[in-house]
ZAMARGU-4260 file (C-alpha; in steps of 0.2 Angstrom, whole numbers, plus 5000, padded with zeros to 4 digits):
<rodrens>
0) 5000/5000/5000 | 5015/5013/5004 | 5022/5009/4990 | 5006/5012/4978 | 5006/5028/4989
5) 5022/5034/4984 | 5021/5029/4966 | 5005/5042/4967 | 5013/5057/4974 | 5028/5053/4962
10) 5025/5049/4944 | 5016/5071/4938 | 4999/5069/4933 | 4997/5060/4916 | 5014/5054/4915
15) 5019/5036/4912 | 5031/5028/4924 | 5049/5035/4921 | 5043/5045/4908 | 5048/5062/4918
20) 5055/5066/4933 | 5047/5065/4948 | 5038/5081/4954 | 5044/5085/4974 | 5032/5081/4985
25) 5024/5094/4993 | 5026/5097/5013 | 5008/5090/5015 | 5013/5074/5000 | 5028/5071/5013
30) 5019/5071/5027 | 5006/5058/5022 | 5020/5047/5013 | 5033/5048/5030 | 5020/5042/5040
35) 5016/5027/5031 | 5034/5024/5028 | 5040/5006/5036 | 5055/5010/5048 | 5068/4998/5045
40) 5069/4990/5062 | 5066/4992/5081 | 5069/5007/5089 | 5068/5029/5088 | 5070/5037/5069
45) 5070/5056/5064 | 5067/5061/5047 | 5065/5078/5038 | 5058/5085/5022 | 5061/5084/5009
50) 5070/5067/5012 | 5060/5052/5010 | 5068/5040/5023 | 5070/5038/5041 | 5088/5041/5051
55) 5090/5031/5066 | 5091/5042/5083 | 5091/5039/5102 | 5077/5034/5111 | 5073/5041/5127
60) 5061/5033/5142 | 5043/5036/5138 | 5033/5044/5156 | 5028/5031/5168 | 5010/5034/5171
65) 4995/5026/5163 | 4985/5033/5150 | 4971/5024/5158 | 4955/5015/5148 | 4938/5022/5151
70) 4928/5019/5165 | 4916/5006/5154 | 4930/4996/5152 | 4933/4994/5169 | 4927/4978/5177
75) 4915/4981/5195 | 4910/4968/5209 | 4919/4951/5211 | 4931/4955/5194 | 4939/4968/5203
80) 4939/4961/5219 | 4949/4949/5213 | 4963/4963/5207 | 4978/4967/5211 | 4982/4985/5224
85) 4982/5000/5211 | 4999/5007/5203 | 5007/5019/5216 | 5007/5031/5197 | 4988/5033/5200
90) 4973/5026/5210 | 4962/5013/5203 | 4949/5018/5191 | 4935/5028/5196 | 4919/5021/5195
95) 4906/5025/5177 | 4900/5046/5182 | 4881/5046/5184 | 4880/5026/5189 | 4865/5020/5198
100) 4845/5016/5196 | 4835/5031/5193 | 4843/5045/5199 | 4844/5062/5194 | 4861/5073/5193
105) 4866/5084/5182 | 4880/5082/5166 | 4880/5081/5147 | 4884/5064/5142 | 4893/5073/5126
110) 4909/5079/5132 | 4921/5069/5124 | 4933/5056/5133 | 4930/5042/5145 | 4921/5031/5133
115) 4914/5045/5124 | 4919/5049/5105 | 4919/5043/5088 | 4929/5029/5083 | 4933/5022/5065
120) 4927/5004/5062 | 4933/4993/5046 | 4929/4976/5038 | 4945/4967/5040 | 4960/4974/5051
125) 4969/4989/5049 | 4984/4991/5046 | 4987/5009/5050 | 4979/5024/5054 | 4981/5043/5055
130) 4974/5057/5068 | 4975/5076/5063 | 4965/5093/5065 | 4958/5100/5049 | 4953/5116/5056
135) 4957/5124/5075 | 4945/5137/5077 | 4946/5150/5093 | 4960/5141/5103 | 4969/5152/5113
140) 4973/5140/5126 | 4972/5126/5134 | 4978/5118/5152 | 4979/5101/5163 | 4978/5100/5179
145) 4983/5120/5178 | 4999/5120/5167 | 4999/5128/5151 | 5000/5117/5136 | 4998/5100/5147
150) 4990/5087/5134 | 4989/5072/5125 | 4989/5067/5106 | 4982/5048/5105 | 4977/5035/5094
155) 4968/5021/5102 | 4964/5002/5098 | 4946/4995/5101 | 4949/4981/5116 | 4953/4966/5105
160) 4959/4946/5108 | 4975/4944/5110 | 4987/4928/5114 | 4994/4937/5130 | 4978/4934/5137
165) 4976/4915/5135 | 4973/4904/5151 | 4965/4923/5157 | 4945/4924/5155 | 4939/4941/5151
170) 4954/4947/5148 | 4959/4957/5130 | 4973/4967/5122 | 4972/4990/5120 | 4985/4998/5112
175) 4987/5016/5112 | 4998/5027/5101 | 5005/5043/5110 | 5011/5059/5111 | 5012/5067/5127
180) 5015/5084/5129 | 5017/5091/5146 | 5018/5108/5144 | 5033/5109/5155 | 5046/5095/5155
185) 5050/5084/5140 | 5037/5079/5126 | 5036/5062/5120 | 5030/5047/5109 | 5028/5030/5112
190) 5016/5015/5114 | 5008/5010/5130 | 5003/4991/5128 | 4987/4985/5141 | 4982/4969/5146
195) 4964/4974/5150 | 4955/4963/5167 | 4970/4951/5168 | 4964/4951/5186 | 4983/4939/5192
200) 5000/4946/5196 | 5006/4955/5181 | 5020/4948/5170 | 5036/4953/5173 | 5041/4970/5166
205) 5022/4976/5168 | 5015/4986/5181 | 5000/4983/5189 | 4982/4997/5187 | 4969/4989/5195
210) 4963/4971/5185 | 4974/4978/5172 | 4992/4978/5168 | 5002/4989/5156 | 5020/4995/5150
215) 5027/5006/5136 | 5039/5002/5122 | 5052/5017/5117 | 5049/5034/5115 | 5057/5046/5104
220) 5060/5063/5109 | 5047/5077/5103 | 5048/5096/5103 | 5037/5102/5115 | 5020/5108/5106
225) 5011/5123/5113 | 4991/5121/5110 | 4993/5134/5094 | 5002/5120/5084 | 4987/5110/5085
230) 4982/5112/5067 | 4999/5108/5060 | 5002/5092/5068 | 4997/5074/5066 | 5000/5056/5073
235) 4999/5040/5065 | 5000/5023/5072 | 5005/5008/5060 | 5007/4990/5063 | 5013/4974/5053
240) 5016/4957/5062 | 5036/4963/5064 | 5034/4981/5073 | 5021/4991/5079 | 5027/5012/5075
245) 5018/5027/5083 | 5024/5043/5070 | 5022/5060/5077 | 5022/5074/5064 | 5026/5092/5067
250) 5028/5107/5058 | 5047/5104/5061 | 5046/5085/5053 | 5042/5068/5060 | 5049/5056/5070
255) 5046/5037/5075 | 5047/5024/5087 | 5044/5005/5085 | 5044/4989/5096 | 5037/4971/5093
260) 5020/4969/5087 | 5022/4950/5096 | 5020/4960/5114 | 5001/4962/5111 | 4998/4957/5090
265) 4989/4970/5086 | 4992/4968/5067 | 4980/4952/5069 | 4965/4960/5077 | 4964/4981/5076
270) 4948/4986/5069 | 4943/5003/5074 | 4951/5017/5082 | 4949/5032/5091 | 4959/5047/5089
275) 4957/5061/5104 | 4964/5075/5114 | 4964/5074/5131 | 4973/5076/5148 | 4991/5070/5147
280) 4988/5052/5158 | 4980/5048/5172 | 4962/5050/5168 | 4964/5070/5166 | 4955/5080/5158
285) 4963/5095/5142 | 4953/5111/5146 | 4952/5122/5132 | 4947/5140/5131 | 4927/5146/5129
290) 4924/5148/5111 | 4935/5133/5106 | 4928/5121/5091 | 4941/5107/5082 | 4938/5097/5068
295) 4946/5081/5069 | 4948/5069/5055 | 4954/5050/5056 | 4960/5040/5041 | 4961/5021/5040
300) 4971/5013/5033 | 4964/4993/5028 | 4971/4993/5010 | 4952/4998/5005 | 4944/5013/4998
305) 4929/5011/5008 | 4924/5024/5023 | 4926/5020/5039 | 4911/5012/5050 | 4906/5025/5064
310) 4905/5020/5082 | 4900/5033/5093 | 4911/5025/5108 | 4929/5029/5115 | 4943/5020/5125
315) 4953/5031/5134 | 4950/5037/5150 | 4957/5053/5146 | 4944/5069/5145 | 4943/5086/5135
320) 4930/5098/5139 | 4923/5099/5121 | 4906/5093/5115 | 4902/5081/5105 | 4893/5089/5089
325) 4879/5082/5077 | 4885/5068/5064 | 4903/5065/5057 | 4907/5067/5039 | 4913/5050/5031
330) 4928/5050/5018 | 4931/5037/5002 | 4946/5035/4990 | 4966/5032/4996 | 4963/5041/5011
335) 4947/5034/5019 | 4941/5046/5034 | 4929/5048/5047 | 4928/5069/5053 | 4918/5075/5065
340) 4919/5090/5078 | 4922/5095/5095 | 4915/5111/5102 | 4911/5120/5117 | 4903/5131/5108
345) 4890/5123/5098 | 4878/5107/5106 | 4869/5099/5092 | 4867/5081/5098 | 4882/5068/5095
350) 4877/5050/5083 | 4884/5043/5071 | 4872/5048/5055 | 4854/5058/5060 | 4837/5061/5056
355) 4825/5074/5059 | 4807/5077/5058 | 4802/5095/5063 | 4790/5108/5061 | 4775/5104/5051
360) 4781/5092/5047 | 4798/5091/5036 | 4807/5074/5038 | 4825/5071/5031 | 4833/5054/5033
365) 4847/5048/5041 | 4855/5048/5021 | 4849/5065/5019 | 4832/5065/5009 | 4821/5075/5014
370) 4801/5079/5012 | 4786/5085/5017 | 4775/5075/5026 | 4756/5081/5032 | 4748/5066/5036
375) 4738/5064/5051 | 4740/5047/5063 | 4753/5033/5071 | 4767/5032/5062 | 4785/5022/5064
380) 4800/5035/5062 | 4812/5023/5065 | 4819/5004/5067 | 4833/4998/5071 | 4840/4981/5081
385) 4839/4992/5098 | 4828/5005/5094 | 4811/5010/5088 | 4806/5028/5087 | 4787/5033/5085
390) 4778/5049/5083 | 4760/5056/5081 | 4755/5067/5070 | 4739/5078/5070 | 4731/5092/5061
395) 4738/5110/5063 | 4718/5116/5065 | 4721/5122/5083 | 4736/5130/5076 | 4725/5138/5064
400) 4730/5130/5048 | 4720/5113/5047 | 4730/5111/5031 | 4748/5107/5039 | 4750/5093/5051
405) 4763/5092/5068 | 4770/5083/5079 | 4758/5078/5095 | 4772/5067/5103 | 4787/5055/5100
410) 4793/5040/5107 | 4806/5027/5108 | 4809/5009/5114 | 4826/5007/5118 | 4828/4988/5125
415) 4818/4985/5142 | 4813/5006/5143 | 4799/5015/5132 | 4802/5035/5134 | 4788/5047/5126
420) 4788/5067/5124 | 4772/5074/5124 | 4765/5091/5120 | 4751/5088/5131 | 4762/5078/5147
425) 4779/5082/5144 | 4791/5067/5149 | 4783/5050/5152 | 4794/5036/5156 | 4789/5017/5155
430) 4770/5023/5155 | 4773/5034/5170 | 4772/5055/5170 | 4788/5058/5174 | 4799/5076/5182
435) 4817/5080/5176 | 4823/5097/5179 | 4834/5105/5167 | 4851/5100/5167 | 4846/5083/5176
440) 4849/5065/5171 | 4837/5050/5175 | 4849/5033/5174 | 4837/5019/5171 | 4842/5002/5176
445) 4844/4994/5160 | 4859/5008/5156 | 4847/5021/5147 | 4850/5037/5151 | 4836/5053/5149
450) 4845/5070/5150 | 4835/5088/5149 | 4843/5104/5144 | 4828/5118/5143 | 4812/5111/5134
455) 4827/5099/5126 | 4826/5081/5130 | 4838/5068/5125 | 4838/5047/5128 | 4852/5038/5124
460) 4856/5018/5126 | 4872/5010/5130 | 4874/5010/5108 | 4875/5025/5107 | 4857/5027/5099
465) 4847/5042/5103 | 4834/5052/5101 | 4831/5071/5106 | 4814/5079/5108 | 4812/5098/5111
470) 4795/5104/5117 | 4786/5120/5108 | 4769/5125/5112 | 4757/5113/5105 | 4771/5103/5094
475) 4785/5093/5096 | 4803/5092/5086 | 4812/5077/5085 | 4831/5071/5080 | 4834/5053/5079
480) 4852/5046/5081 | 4861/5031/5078 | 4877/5024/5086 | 4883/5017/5073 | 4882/5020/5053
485) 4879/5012/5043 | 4868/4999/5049 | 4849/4993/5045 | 4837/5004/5050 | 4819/5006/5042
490) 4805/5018/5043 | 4800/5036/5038 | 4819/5043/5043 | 4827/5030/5030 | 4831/5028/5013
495) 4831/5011/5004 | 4847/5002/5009 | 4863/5009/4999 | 4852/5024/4993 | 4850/5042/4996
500) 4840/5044/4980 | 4823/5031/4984 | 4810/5027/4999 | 4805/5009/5004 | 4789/5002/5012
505) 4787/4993/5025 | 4782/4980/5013 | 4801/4982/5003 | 4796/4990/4989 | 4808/5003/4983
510) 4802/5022/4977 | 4816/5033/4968 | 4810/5050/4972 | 4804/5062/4969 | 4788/5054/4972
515) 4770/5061/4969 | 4759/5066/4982 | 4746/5049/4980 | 4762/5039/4981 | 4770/5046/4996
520) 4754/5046/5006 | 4744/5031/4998 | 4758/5019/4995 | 4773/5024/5006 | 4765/5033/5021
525) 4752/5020/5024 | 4764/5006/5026 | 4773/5015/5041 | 4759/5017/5051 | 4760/5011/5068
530) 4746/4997/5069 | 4733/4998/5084 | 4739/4992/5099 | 4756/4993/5095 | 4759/5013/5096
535) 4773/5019/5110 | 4766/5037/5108 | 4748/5032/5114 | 4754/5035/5131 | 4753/5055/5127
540) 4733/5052/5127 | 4730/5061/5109 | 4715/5058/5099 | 4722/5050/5085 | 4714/5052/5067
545) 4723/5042/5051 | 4721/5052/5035 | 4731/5059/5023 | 4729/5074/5013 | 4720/5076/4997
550) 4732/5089/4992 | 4748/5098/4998 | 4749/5112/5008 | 4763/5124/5001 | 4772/5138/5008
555) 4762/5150/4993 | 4747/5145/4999 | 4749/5158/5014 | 4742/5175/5015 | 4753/5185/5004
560) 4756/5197/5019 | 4761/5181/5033 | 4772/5174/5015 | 4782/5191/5014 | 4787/5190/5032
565) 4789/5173/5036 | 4801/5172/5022 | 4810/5188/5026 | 4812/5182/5044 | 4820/5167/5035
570) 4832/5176/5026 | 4838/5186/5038 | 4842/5171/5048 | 4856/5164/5033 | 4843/5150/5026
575) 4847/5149/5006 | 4842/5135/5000 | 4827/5132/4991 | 4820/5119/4997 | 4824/5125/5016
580) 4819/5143/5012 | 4802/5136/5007 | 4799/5122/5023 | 4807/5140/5033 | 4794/5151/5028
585) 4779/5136/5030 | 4786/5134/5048 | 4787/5153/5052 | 4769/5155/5046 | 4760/5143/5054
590) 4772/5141/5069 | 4777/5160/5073 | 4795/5165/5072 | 4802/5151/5082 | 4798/5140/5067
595) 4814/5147/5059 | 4824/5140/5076 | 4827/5123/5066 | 4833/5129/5049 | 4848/5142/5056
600) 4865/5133/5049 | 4855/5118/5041 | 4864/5109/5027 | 4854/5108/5012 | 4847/5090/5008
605) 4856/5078/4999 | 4841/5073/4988 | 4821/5081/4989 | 4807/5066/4988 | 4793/5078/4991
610) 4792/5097/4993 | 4787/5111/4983 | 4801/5111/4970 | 4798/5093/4965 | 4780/5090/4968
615) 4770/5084/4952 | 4786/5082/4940 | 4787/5064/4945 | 4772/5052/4944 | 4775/5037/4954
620) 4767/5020/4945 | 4769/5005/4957 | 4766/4989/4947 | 4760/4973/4952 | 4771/4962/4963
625) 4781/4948/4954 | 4781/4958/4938 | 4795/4950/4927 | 4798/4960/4909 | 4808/4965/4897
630) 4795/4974/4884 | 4786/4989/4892 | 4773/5002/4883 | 4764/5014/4890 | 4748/5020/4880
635) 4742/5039/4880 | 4724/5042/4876 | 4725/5061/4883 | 4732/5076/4888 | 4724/5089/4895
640) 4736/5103/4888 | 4742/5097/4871 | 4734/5086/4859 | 4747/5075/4860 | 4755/5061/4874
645) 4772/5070/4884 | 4785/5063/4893 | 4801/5068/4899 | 4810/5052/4909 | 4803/5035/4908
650) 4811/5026/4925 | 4808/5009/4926 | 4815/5003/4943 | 4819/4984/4951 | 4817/4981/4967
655) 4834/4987/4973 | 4830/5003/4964 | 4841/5003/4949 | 4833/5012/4934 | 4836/4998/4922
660) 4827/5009/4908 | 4840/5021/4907 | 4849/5022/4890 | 4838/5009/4884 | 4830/5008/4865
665) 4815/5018/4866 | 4804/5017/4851 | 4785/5027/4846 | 4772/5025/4836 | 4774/5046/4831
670) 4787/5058/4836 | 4785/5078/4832 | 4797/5088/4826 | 4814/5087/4837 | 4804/5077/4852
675) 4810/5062/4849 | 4807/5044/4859 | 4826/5042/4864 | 4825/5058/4873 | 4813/5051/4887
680) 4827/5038/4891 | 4842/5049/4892 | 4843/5055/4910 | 4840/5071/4905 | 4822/5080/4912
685) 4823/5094/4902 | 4824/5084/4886 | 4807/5076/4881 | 4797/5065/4870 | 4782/5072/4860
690) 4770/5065/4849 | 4763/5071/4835 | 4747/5081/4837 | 4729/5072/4838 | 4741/5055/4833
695) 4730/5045/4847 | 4734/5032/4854 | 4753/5037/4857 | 4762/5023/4862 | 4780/5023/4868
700) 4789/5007/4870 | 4805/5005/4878 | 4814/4988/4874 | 4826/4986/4892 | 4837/4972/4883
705) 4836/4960/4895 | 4824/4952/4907 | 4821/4962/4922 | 4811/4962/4940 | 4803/4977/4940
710) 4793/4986/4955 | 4788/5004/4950 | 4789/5016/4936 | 4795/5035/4938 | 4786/5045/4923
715) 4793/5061/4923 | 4788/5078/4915 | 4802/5093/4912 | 4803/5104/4929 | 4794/5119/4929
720) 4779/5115/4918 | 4761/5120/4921 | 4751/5107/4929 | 4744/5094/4918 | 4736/5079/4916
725) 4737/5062/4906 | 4729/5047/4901 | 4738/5031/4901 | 4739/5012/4902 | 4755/4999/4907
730) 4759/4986/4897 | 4772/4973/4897 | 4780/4958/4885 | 4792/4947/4886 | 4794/4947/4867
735) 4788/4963/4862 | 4773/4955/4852 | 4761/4949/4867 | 4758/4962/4878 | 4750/4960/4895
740) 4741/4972/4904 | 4751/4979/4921 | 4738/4996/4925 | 4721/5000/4915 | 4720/5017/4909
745) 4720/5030/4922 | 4723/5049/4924 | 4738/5055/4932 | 4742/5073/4938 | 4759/5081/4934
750) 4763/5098/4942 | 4759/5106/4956 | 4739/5111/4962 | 4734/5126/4957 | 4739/5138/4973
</rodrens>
């Protein structure tokens, strides 16, 4: 792999192999290329830019303390009973913050450190990986334990299984790659090797922390690194079954240290790491400034191209006093990423990917598709392995526009423990009304936890999964997050699996979007609703009605005067795009000014299935179960604007939701001037297919060249055209001779209502 990596920062851009000389790498090129650079045996190395190699140096005595594992790796009861007296370098580990059953205390379970951060998963092992700090923003400072400058740089292994362990139940491996900085005294990297809840007298060389034993291999001297370096420096561990290297990169050049990957083998089982600042050892915590936010990236290295897995879980003991914010952005190609932020400015709830469904009522997914959504009843949010969320939804009539529909109450079943947030109640925990001051924590027994910060509150499970519920008079908003991504999850709040750009019914049937109104209320809509006697959200005590609209409510729709400054207020706070600007000013005017709360710094929606800008180009055709074709025809009989048939896109999608009509032979029986069949084929919504005038019936046949499974069509009319509508009827053949009937004739409506 390094040496794929070198040849790529070598050989200039479209130049074959020793046809030129090779460009100099750049200071970032060398950087990235050093650190994956195999050091030639055990021991320190220094090396410099522009040079490429590494120069053996002394090695110096890495600090003996521990850089200890979180509290959740800590064994309690009999296990640690049966442990050895603590280290005299520090105390045995504390016990978990805020354990118990049911109480109430205060805290944030986002500050990161002590089990609390995102770690990069992989298939397969790794083989390397790399910690840096794309942007620094506001750091002026920083202490531990009240010293200037007192930190620590780490990469840290998941527990995993290692041989050291055999004959020793319960017991596992951690690996940590360091780089401890303690802002007076002598700065250093090293590895400090764990055997985590040996619980026995630790082998010789190793000292004793509680259950756990651990040692260091040799460090290599570093210049010491006040916190306004952050952005410029790196650290990289990297591990073959010969040496395990921790390589710590400054502004001033990079240097190494390696020992035997046999002390723990790592190379055999490291499959996701953490990378963090924190205290420099001994469970302490890095304080930074007010007004601090850091990005920080981690690239794996498994010999893939494929994005990290997110795991919203840490392994260090050590703290900062940074929030963990929203979702992390993944990474693909040669340097696969995971990049989140730490702030102790900004609070968005922490999860691996999130979904939202706010205001009256916009829902985006946990892939970014979002949509309107104005139905009325029980419907399932989201569903996962260990955790359904629920909400209801009623008419906006008591707000004063029965044409919108929000939020009554949410609720989530998260293992033993069922959690609801009602408008009407407030909290209700396992189907008791339930008090929690802001700033408070209710622990339940089975490891749940409920926090409240102002109308805000947030349940969590040991996974990591989540879901936050803010109270506003007469509705409810609603964040769903998961603690690991991706995984399988199903409901309103997902796409299809592998998609952002399709739907999928509870029944499995797969939607590209955009869809039409009948289709995301008639066919997708109905599938997700919460069947009675099964509703988590019946606890709130709201009449519920099921029924969908008979047409969409749009932010047009308003009175010109409440349009003008809802939309005004929106601009004013920053919201741009279109889609959001128009789900903004639809909040503001039915909700008041607080509507626009939940659009302020909003990223704009990866893909739009329903909303004012898409609704009516697409017409959603579901076909009959089973259907197996590679013939279809679609036979116009009318148009209400044109005397002849129109169609811009004709999608024909399997059940995995691959357009297998794209680019495929597309034939009529009249074409008009310039309009011609190939164009409703060719990906392109703009271009169209016309018939020639009064030529009825039109028929448009598309050949797909192979035999396909086929679940629904997409018919598609160029954006931006009046409303319309058609006449047609589905047919299919295997042979393109005997046609069977898939749909009779039926109307369908393109473009939006009239407003």
């Amino acid at each position: 792999m390094v040496a794929t990596l070198l040849a790529s920062l070598l050989i200039p851009s479209g130049s074959a192999a020793g046809s030129a000389s090779p460009a100099p790498l750049t200071a970032q090129q060398w950087h990235s290329a050093i650190a994956q650079l195999a050091t030639p045996a055990k021991g320190c190395y220094t090396a410099s830019y522009p040079a490429l190699a590494w120069q053996s140096t002394a090695c110096t005595t890495a600090p003996a303390k521990p850089f200890a594992p979180a509290a959740a790796l800590a064994p309690t009861g009999a296990a640690a009973a049966a442990g050895a007296a603590a280290s005299p370098h520090l105390p045995a580990v504390a016990a978990a913050p805020g354990a118990g059953s049911g109480s109430a205390s205060g805290g944030t379970p986002y500050v990161v450190g002590n089990g609390i951060d995102y770690s990069a998963g992989v298939s397969g092992v790794l083989n390397g990986a790399t910690g840096s700090f794309p942007t620094v923003s506001g750091v002026t400072s920083e202490t531990g334990g009240g010293v200037a400058n007192s930190y620590s740089l780490q990469l840290n292994s998941a527990p995993f299984s290692s041989p050291v362990c055999a004959g020793h139940p319960g017991c596992q491996g951690w690996e940590q790659f360091i780089f401890s900085n303690p802002g007076s005294g002598a700065s250093s990297s090293f590895i400090q090797f764990w055997i985590l809840n040996y619980a026995a007298t630790c082998p010789a060389g190793w000292w004793t922390y509680s259950v756990h034993c651990y040692k260091n291999g040799p460090a290599v001297a570093v210049p010491s690194q006040p916190i306004g370096n952050l952005a410029s420096l790196s650290l990289s561990g990297n591990v073959t079954s010969a040496l395990d290297t921790v390589v710590m990169s400054t502004g001033g050049g990079s240097v190494s240290a390696s020992t035997a990957d046999s002390t723990l083998s790592l190379a055999a089982a490291w499959n996701a790491v953490e990378f963090m600042i924190g205290g420099n050892g001994g469970g302490s915590q890095a304080t930074f400034n007010p007004g601090s936010t850091l990005t920080v990236r981690t690239v794996t290295h498994n010999g893939t191209t494929n994005a990290p897995t997110c795991i919203t879980q840490g392994y260090t003991g050590e703290t900062n006093n940074l929030n963990l914010v929203g979702s992390p952005a993944y990474g693909v190609g040669a340097s696969p990423s995971l990049q989140s932020v730490q702030s102790n400015v900004l609070t968005t709830p922490a999860s691996c990917a999130s979904a939202q469904g706010t205001g009256d009522t916009h829902l985006q997914t946990f892939g970014g598709t979002y949509y309107d959504f104005q139905a009325e009843g029980a419907f399932t949010l989201a569903r996962s392995s260990t955790m359904t969320v629920q909400s209801n939804q009623v008419s906006g009539a008591p707000l004063g526009w029965p044409g919108a529909a929000v939020n009554s109450g949410v609720a989530t079943q998260m293992g033993a423990d069922t959690v609801a947030v009602c408008a009407s109640r407030g909290l209700v925990v396992n189907g008791s009304a339930a008090s929690l001051d802001p700033g408070g924590t209710i622990s339940l027994p089975s490891g749940d936890r409920i926090t409240r910060s102002g109308s805000q509150y947030v349940v969590t499970d040991p996974q990591g999964d989540s879901m936050s519920a803010t109270l506003n008079p007469g509705y409810v908003d609603v964040h769903v997050g998961l603690g690991s991504y991706p995984q399988p999850v199903v409901g309103l709040l997902a796409n299809a699996p592998g998609t952002t750009d399709a739907l999928r019914t509870s029944t499995g049937l797969v939607l590209p979007i955009p869809v039409d109104l009948s289709t995301l209320y008639g066919v997708y809509g109905d599938s997700w609703r919460v069947p009675d006697g099964q509703s988590l959200v019946a606890v709130c005590g709201d009449k519920t009605q099921n029924s969908d609209p008979k047409a969409a409510f749009w932010a047009d729709q308003l009175p010109k005067a409440v349009f003008d400054k809802a939309v005004a207020l929106c601009q004013k706070d920053g919201v741009k795009d279109a889609t959001l600007l128009e789900a903004c000013t639809l909040d503001v005017g039915v909700l008041g000014e607080g509507g626009a709360t939940e659009f302020i710094g909003e990223q704009p929606p990866v893909d739009v299935a329903f909303s004012e800008d898409t609704a009516g180009e697409t017409v959603s055709v579901p076909l009959p179960t089973g259907v197996k074709s590679r013939f279809l025809r679609l036979t116009f009989s009318a148009n209400s604007t044109q005397s002849g048939a129109q169609l811009g896109e004709f999608g024909a999608y399997d059940p995995t939701g691959r357009d297998v009509a794209l680019g495929a032979r597309a034939t009529a029986t009249s074409e008009d001037a310039g309009l011609p069949a190939a164009n409703a084929v060719d990906g392109v919504p703009a271009t169209y297919w016309q018939s020639k005038p009064g030529a009825w019936p039109a028929i448009l046949t598309v050949d797909l060249g192979a035999s396909s499974p086929l679940s629904t069509l997409g018919l598609t009319l160029p954006p931006g055209w009046p409303p319309r509508t058609q006449t047609l009827a589905v047919q299919s053949s295997a042979d393109g001779t005997n046609w069977t009937n898939l749909t009779g004739p039926a109307t369908y409506t393109w473009g939006a209502p009239p407003k």
